[in-house]
C-alpha positions as CSV (number, residue, x, y, z in Angstrom):
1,X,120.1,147.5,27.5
2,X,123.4,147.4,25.6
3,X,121.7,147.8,21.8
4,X,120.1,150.9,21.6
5,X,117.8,151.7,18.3
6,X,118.1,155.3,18.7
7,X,121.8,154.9,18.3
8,X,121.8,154.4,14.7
9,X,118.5,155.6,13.9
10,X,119.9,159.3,15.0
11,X,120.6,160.1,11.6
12,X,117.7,159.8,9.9
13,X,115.5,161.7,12.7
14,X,118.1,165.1,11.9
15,X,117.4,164.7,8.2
16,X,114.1,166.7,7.4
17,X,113.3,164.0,4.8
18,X,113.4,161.2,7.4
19,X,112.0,163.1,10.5
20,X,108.0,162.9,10.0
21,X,109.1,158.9,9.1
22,X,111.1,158.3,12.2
23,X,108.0,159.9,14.5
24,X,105.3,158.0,12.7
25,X,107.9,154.5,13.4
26,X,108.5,155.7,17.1
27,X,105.3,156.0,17.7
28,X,104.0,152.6,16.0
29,X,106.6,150.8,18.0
30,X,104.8,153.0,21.6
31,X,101.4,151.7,20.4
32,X,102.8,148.0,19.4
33,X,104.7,147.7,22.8
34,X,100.9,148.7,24.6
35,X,99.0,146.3,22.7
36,X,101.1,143.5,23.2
37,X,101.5,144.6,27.1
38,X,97.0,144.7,26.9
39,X,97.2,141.2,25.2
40,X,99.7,140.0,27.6
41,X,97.8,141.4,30.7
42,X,94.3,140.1,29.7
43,X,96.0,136.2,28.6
44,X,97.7,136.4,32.3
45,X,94.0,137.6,33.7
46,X,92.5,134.4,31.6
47,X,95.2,132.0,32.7
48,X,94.9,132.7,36.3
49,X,90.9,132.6,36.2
């Protein structure tokens, strides 16, 4: 993966002001990326049914 978030969202997680932000956005994107893997899993499940 050529484009890398973390690559330019490096400065805001070493400014104090920014860092309890950038945790709470990593970790929305961790539980976005496991519901959409659930949803996608259970409509696969459905589909092949």
């Amino acid at each position: 993966m050529i484009f890398s978030p973390s690559a330019w969202l490096t400065p805001f997680f070493n400014t104090p002001l920014w860092r309890a932000g950038g945790v709470s956005i990593t970790l929305g994107w961790i539980v976005s990326i496991f519901v959409l893997f659930v949803l996608v899993t259970c409509l696969t499940i459905a589909f092949k049914s």
